[in-house]
MARBA-3410 file (N, C-alpha, C, O; in Angstrom, 1 decimal):
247
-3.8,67.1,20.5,-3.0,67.5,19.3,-2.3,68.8,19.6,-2.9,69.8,20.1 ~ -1.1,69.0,19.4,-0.1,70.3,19.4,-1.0,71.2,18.6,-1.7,70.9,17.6 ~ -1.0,72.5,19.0,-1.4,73.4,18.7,0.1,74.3,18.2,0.8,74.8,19.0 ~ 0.4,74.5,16.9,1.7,75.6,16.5,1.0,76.6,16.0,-0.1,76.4,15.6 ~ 1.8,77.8,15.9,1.3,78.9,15.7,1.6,79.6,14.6,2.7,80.0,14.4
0.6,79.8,13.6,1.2,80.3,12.2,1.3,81.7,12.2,0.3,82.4,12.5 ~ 2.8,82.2,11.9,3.1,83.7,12.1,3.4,84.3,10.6,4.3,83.7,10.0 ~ 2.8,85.1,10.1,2.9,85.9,8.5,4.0,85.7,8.0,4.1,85.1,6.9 ~ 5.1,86.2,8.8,6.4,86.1,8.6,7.5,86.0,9.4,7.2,86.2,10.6 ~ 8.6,85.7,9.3,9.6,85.3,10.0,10.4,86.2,10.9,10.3,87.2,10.1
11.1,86.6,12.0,11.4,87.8,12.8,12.6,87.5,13.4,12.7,87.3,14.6 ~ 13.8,87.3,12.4,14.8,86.7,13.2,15.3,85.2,12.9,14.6,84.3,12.4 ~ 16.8,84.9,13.3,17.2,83.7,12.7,16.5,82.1,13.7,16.0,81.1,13.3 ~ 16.7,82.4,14.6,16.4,81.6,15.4,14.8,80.9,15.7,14.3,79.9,16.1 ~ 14.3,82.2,15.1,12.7,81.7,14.5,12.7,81.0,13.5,12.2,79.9,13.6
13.4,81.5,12.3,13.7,80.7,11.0,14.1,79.1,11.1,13.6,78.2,10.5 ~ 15.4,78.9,12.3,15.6,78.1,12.2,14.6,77.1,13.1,14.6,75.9,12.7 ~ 13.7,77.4,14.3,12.3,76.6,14.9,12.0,76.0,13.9,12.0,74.8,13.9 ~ 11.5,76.9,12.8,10.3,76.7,11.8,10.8,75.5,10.9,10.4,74.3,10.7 ~ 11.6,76.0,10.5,12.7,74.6,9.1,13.0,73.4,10.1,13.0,72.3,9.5
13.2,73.3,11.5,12.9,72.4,11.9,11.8,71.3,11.9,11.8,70.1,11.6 ~ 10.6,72.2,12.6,9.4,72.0,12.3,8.5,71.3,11.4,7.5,70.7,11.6 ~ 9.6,71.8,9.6,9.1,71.0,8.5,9.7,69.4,8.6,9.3,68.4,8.2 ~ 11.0,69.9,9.2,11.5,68.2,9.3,10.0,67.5,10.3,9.4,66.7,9.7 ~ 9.7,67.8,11.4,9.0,67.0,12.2,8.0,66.6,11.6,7.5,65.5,11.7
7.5,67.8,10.7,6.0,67.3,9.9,6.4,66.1,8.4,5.7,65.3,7.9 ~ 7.3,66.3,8.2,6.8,65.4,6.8,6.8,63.8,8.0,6.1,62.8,7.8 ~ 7.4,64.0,8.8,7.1,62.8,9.6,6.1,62.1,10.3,5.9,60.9,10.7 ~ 5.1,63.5,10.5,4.1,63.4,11.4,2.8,63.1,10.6,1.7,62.5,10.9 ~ 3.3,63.8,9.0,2.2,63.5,7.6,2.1,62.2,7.6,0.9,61.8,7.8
3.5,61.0,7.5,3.3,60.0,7.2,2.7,59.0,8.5,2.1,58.0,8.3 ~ 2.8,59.3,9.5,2.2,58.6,10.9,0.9,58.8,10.5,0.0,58.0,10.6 ~ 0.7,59.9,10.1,-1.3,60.0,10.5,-1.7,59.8,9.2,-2.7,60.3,8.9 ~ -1.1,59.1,8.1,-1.6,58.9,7.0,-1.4,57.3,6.9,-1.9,56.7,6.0 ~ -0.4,56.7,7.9,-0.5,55.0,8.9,-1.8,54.6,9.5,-2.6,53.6,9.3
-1.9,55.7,10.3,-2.8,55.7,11.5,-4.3,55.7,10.8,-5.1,54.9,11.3 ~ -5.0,56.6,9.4,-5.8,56.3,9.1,-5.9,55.2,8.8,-6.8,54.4,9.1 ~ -4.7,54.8,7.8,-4.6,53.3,6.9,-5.1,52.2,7.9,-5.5,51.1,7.6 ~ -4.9,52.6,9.1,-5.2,50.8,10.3,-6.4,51.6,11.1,-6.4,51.3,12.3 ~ -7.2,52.3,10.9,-8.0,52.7,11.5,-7.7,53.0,13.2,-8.4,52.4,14.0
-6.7,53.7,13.7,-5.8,53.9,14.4,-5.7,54.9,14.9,-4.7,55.5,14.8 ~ -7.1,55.8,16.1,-7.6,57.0,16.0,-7.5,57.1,14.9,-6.3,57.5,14.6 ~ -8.6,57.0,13.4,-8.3,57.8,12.8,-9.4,59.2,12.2,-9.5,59.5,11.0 ~ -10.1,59.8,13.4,-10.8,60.9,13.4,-9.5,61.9,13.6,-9.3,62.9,12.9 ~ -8.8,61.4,14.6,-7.6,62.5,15.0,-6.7,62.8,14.1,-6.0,63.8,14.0
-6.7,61.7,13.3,-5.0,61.0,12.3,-5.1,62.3,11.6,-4.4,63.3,11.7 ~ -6.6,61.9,10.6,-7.2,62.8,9.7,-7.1,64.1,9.8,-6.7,64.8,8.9 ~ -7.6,64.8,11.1,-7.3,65.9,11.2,-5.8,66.4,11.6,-5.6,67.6,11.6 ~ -5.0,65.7,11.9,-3.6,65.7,12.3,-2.9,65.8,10.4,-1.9,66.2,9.9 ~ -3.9,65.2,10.0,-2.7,64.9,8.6,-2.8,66.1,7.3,-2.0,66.7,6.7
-4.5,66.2,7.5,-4.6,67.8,6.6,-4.2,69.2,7.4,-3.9,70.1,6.6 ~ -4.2,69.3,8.7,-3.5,70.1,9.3,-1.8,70.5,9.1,-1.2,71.6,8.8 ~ -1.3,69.3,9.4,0.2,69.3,9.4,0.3,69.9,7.5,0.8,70.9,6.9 ~ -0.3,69.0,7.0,-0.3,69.9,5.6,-0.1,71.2,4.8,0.5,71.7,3.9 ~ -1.5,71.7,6.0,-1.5,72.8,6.2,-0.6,74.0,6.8,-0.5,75.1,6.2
0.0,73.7,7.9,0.6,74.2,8.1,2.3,74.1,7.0,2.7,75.1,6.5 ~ 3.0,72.8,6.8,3.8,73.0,5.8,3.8,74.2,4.8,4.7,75.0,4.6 ~ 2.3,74.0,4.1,2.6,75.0,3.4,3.3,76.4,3.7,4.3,76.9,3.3 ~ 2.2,76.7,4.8,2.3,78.2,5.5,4.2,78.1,5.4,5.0,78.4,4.4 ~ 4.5,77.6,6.4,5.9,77.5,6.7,6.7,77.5,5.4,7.7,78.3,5.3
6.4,76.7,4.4,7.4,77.2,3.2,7.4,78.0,2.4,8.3,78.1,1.6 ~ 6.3,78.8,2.5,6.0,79.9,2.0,7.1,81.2,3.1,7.6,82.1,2.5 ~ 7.3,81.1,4.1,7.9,82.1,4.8,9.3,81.4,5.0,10.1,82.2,4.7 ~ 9.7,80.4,5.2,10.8,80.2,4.8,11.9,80.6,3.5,13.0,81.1,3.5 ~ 10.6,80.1,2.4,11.7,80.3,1.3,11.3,82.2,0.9,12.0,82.7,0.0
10.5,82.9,1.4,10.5,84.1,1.5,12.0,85.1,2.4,12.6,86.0,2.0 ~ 12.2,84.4,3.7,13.0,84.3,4.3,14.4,84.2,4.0,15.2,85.2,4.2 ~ 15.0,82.7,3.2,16.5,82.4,2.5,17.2,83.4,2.4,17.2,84.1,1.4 ~ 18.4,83.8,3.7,19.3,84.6,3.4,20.2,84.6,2.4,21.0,85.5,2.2 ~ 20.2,83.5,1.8,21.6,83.8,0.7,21.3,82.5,-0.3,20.6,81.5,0.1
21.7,82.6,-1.3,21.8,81.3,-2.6,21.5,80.1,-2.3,20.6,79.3,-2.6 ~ 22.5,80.0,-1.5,22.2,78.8,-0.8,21.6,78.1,-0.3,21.5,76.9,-0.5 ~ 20.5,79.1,0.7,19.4,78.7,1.4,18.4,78.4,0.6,17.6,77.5,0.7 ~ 18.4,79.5,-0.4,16.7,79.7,-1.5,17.0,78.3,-2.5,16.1,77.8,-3.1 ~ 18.2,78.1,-2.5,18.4,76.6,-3.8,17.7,75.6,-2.9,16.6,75.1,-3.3
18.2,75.2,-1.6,17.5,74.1,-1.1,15.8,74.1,-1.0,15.0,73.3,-1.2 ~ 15.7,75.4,-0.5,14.0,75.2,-1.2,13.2,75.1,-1.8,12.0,74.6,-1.6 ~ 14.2,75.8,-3.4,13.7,75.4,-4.4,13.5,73.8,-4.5,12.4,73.2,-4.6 ~ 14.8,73.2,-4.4,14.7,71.7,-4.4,13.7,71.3,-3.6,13.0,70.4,-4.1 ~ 13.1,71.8,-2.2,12.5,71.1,-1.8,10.8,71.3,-2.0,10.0,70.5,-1.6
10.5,72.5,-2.8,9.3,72.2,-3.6,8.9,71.9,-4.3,7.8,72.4,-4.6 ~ 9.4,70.8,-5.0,9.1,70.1,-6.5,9.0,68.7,-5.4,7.9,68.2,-5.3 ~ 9.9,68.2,-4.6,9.8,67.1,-3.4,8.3,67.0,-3.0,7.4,66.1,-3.2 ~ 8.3,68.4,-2.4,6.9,68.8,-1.2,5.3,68.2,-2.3,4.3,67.6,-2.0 ~ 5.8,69.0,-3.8,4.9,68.7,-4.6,4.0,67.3,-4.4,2.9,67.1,-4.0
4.8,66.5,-4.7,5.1,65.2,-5.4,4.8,64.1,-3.9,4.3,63.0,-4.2 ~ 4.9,64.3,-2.8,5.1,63.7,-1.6,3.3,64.4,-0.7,2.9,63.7,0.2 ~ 2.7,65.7,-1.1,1.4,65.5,-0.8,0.2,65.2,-1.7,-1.0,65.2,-1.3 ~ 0.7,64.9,-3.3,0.1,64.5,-4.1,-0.2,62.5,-3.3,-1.2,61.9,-3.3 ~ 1.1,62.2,-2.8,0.6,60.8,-2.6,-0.3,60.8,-1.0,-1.0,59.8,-0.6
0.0,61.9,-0.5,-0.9,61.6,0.6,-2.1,61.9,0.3,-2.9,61.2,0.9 ~ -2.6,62.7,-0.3,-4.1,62.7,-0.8,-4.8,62.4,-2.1,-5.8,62.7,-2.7 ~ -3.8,61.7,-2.4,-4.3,61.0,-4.1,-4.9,60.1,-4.0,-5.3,59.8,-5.1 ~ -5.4,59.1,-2.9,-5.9,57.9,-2.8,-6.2,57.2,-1.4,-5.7,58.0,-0.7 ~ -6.6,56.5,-0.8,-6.8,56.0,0.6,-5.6,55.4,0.8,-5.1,54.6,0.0
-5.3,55.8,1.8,-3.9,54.8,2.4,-4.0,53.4,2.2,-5.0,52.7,2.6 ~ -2.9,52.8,1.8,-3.1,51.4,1.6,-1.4,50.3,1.9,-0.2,50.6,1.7 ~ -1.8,49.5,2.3,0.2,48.7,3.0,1.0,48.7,2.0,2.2,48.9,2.2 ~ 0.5,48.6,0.7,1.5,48.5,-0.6,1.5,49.4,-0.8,2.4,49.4,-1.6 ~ 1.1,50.8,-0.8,1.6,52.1,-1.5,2.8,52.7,-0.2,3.4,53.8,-0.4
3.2,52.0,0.9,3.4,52.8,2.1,4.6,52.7,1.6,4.8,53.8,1.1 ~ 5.6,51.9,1.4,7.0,51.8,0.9,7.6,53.1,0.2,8.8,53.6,0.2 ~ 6.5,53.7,-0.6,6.6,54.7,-1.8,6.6,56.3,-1.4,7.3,57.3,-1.8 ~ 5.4,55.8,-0.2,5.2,57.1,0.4,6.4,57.7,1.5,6.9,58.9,1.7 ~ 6.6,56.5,2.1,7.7,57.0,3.3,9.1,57.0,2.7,10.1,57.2,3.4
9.2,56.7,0.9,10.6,56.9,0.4,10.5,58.5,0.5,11.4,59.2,0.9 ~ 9.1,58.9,-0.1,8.9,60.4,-0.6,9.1,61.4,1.1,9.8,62.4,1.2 ~ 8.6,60.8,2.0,8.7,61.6,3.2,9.9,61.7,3.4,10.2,62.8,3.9 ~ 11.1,60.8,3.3,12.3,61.1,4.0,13.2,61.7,2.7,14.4,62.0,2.8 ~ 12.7,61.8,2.0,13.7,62.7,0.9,12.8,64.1,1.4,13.6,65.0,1.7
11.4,64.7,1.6,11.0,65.6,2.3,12.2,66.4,3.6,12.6,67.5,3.8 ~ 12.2,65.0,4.3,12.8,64.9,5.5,14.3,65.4,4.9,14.6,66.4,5.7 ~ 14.9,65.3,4.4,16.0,65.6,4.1,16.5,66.8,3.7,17.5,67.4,4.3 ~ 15.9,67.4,2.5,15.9,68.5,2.4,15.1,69.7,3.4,15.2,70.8,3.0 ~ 14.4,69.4,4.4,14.0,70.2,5.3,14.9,70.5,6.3,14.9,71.4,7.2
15.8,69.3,6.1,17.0,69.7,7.1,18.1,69.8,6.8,18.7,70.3,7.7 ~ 18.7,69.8,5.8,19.5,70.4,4.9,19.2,72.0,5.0,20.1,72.8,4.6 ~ 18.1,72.4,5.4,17.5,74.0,5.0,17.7,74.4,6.5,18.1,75.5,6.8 ~ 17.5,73.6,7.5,17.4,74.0,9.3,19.1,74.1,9.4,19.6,75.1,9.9 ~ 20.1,72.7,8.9,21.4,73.3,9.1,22.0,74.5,8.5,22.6,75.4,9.0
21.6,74.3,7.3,22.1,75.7,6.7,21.6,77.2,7.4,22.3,78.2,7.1 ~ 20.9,77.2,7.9,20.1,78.2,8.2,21.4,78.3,9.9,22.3,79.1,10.1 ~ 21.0,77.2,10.7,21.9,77.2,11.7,23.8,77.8,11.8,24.5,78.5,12.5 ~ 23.9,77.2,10.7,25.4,77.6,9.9,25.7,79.2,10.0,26.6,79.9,10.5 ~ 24.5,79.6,9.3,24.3,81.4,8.9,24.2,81.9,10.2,24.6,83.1,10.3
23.7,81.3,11.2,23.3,82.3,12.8,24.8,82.3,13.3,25.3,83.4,13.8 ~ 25.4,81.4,13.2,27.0,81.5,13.6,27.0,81.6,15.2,28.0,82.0,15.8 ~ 25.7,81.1,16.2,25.7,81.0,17.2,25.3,79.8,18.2,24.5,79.0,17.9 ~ 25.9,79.8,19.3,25.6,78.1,20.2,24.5,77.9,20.4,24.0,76.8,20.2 ~ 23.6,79.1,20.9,22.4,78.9,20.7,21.2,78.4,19.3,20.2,77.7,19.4
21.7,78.9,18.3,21.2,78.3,17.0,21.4,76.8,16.6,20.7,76.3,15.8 ~ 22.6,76.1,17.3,22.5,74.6,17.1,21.7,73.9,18.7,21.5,72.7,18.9 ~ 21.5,74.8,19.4,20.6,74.0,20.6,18.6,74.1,19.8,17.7,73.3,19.9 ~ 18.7,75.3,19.1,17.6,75.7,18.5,17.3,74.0,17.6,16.7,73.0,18.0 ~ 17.9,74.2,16.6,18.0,73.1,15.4,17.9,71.7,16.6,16.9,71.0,16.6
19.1,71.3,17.4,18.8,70.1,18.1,17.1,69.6,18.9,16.5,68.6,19.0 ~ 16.8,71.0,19.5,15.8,70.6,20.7,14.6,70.4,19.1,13.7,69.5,19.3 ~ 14.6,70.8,18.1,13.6,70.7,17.1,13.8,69.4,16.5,12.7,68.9,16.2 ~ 14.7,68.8,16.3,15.1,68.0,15.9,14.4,66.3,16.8,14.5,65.2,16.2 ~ 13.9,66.6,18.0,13.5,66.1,18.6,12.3,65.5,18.8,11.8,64.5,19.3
11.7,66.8,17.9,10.0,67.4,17.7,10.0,65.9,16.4,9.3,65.0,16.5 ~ 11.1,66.1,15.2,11.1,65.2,13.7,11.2,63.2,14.8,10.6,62.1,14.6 ~ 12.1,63.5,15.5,12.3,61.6,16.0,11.0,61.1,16.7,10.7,59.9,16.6 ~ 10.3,61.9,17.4,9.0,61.1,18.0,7.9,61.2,17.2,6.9,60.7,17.6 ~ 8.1,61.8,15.9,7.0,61.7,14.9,7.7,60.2,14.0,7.1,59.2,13.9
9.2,60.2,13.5,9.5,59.1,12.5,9.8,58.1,13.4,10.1,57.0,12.8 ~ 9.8,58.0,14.8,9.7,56.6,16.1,8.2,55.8,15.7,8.0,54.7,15.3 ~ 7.4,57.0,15.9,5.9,56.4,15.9,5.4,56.4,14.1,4.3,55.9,13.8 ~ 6.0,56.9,13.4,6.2,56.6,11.8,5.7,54.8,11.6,4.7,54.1,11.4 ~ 7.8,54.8,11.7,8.2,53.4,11.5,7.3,52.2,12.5,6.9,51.1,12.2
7.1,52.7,13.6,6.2,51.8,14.3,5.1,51.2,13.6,4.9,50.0,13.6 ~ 4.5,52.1,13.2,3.1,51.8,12.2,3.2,51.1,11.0,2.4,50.3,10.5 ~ 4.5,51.6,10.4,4.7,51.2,9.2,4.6,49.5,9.7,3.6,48.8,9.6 ~ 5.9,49.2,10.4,6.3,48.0,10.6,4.9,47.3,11.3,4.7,46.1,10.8 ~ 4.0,47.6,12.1,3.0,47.2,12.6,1.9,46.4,11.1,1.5,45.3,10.9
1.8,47.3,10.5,0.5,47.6,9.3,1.1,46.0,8.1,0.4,45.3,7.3 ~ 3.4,45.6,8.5,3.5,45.0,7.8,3.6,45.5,6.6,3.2,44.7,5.8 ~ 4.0,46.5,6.1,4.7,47.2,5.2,6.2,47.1,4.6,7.0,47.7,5.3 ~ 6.6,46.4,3.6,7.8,46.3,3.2,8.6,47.7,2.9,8.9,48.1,1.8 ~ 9.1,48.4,4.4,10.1,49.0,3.8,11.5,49.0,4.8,11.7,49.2,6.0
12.4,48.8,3.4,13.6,48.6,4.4,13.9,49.3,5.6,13.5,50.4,5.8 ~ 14.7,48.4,6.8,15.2,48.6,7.5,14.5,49.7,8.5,15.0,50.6,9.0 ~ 13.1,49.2,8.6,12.2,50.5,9.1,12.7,50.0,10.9,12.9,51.0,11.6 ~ 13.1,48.5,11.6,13.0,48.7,12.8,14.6,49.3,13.3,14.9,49.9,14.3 ~ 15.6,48.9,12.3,16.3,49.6,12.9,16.4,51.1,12.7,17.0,51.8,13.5
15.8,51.5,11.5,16.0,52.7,11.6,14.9,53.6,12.7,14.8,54.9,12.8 ~ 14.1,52.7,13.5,13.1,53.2,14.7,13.9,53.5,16.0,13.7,54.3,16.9 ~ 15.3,52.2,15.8,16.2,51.7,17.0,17.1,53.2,17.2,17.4,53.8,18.3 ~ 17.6,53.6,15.6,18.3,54.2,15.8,18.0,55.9,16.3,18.7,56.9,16.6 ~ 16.6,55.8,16.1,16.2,57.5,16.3,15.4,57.3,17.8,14.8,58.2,18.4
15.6,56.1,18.1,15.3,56.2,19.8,16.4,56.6,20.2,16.4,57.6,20.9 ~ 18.1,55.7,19.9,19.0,56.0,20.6,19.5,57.5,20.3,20.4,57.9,21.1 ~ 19.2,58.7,19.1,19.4,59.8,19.1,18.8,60.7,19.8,19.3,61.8,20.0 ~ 17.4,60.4,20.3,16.4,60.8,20.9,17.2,61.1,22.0,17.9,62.1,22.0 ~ 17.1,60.1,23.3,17.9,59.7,24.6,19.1,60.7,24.9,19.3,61.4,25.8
19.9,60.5,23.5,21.5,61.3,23.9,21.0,62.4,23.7,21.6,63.2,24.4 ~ 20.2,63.0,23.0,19.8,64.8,22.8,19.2,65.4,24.1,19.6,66.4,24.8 ~ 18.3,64.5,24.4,17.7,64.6,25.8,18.9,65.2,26.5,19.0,66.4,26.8 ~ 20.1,64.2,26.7,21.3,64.8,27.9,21.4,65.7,27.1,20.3,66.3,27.2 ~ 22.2,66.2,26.2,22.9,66.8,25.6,22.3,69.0,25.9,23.0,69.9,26.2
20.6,68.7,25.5,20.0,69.5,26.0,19.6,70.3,27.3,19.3,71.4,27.5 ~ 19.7,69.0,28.1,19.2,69.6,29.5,20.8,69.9,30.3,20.9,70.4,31.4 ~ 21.8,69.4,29.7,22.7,69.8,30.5,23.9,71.2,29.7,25.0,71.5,30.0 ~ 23.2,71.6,28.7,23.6,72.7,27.7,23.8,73.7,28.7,23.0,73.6,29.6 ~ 24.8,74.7,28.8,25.1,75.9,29.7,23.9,77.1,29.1,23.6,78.1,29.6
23.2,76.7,28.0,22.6,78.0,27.9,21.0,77.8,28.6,20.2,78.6,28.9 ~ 20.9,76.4,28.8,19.2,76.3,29.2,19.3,77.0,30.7,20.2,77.1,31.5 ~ 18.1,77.5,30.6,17.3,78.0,31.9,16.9,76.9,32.8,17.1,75.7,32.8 ~ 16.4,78.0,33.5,15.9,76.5,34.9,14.5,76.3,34.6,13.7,75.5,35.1 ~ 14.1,77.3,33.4,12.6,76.7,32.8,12.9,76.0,32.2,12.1,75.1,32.2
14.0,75.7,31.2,14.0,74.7,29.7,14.4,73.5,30.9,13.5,72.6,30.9 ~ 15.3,73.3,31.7,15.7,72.0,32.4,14.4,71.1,33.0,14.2,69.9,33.0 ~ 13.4,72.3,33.4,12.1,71.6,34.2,11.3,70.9,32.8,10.9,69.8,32.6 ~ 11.4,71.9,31.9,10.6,71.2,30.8,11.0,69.9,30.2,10.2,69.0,30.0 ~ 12.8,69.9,30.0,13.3,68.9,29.4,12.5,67.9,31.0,11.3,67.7,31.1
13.2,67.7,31.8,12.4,67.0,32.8,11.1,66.4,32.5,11.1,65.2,32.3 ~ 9.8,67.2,32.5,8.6,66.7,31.7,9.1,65.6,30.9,9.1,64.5,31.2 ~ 9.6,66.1,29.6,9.6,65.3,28.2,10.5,64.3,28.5,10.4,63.3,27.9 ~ 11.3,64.5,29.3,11.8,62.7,29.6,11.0,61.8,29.9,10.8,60.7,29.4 ~ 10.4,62.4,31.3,9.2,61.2,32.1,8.2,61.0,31.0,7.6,59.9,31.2
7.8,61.6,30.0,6.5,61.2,28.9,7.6,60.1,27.7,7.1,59.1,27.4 ~ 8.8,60.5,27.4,9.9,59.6,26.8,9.6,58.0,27.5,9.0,57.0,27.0 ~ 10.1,58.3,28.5,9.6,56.7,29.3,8.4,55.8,29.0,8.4,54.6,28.7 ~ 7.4,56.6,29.1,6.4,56.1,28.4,5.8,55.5,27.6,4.9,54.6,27.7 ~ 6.7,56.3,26.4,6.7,56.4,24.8,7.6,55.2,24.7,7.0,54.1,24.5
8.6,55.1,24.9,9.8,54.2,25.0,9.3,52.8,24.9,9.5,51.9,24.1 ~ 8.4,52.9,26.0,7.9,51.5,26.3,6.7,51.0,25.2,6.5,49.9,24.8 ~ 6.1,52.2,24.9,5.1,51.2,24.5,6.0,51.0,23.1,5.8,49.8,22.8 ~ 6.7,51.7,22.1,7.5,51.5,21.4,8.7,50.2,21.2,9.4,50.0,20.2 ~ 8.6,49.4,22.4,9.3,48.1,23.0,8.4,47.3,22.2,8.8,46.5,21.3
6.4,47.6,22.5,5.9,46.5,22.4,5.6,46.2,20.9,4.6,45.8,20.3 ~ 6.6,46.5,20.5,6.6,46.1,19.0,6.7,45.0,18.3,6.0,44.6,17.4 ~ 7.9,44.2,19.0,8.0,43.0,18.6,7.4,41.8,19.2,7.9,40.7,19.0 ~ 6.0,42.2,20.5,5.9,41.5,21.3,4.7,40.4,20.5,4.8,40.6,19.3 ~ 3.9,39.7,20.7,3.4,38.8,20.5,1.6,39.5,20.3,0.8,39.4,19.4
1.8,40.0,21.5,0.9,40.6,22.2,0.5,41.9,21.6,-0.5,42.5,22.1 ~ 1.1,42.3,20.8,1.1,43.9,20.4,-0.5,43.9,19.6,-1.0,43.1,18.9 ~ -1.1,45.1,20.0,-2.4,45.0,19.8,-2.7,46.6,19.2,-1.8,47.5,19.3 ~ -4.2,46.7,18.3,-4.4,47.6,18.0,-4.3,49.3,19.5,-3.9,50.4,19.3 ~ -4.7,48.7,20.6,-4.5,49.6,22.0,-3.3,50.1,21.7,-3.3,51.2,21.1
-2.0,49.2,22.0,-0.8,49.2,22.1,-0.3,50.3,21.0,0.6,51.2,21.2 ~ -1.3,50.1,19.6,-0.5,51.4,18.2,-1.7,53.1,18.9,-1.5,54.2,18.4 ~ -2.5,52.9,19.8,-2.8,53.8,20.5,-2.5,54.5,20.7,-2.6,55.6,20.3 ~ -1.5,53.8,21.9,-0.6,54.1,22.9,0.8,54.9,22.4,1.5,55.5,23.2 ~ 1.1,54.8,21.0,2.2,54.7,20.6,1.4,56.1,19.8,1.8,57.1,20.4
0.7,56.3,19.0,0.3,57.3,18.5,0.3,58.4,19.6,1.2,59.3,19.7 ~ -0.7,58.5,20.5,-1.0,59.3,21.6,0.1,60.2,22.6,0.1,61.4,23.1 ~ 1.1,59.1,22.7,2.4,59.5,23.4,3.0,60.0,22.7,3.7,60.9,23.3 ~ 3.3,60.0,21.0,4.3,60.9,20.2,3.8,61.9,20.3,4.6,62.9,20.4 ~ 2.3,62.1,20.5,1.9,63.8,20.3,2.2,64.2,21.7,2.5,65.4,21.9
2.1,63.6,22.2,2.2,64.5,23.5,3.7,64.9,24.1,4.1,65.7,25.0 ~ 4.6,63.8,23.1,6.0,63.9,23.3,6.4,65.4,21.9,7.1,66.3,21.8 ~ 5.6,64.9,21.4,5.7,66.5,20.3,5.2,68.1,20.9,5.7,69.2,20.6 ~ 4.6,67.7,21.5,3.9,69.3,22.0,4.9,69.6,23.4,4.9,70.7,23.9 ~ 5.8,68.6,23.9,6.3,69.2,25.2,8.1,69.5,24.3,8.7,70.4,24.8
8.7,68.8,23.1,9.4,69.4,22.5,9.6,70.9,21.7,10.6,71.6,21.4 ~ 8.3,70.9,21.6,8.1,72.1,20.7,8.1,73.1,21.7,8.5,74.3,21.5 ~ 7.8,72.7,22.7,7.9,73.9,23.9,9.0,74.4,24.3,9.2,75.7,24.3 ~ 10.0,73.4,24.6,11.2,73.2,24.6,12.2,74.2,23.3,13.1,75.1,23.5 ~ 11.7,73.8,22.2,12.3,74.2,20.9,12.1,76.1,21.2,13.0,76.9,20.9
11.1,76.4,21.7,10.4,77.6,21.2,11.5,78.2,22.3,12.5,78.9,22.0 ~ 11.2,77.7,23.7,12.2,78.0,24.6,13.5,79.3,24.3,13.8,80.5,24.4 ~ 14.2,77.5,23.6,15.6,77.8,23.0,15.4,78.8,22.4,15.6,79.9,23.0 ~ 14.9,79.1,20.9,14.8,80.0,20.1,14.7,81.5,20.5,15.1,82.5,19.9 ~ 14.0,81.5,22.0,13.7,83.0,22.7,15.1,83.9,23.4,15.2,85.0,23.9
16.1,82.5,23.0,17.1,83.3,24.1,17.9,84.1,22.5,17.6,84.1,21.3 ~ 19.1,84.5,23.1,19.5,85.9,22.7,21.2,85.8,23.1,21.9,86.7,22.9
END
């Protein structure tokens, strides 16, 4: 499990904008490990992955919306705590179940939405190239959480629309970020080695993410698919923090 670091308060835009990313990755990573218990799917790990990420949200929106440089910023947060409300009331109101899942992953991506609405805007305000490499490389941290999301969803047989293409399509954003990042004029020759790492674990992920429609796809196989996002999460965040350090 990724270990993130909860800091009192915020020290700068490019931290601000890590962190609002960050809330994008988690409302996504809430709904995987709230899958993952529902199929008994690691779910010693899920569990503590799901009250954690919780946990930390809070922290984060608390210093965020402390943070909001201008109207604009502090409105979308507003908006997004009446969302945030309402979206962990359903993750701990009840035992995960296949027919509530539709309901819940509507509530996560309106989460999802307004958390990134709050990371562009924030990006906008920095007025720098580095601040949309920040927002992208984080951005990366939100697709291998809602890849291995929809996987589960679709696995568990949950009716919600268009979950495999919308899996299809945040693999093929995944992939082009990947270039897009490692060949950016501002990365270092540390961020290149790292993007490096998180490709070859990409591969990985990729694959077992194939075995979705296979015949064969087995309780291992949603293992495999859980285990690799985290580990594809902890080498982006690295990445993300990276970016954020430069100047």
């Amino acid at each position: 499990m990724a270990a993130f670091p909860a800091v009192a308060q915020i020290n700068g835009i490019n931290e601000a904008i890590n962190k609002a990313g960050r809330q994008r990755m988690l409302s996504q990573r809430m709904a995987k490990a709230w899958l993952a218990v529902g199929q008994d799917v690691e779910s010693s790990k899920a569990e503590k992955i799901l009250f954690d990420s919780m946990a930390l949200f809070d922290r984060q929106f608390v210093e965020l919306k402390a943070f909001a440089p201008n109207a604009e910023i502090k409105s979308t947060y507003s908006a997004l705590e009446s969302i945030w409300s309402e979206y962990k009331g359903v993750l701990v109101g009840a035992s995960p179940a296949v027919n509530t899942t539709p309901s819940l992953i509507k509530l996560d991506n309106m989460v999802l939405a307004l958390a990134n609405q709050g990371t562009v805007q924030l990006e906008k305000f920095s007025g720098h190239s580095v601040g949309k490499l920040v927002n992208l490389a984080g951005r990366q941290r939100m697709l291998s959480q809602r890849m291995a999301k929809y996987y589960l969803s679709n696995r568990w047989g949950a009716l919600v629309p268009d979950q495999v293409n919308e899996l299809n399509k945040a693999r093929d954003e995944f992939q082009r970020a990947l270039t897009v990042l490692a060949d950016a004029p501002e990365a270092t020759n540390q961020i290149r080695q790292e993007i490096e790492i998180a490709s070859q674990q990409w591969v990985f992920f990729d694959n077992a993410l194939q075995r979705l429609t296979e015949a064969t796809n087995t309780k291992k196989h949603a293992v495999e698919v859980f285990a690799s996002s985290e580990r594809l999460l902890t080498l982006m965040d690295h990445v993300t923090s990276l970016y954020s350090q430069l100047t």
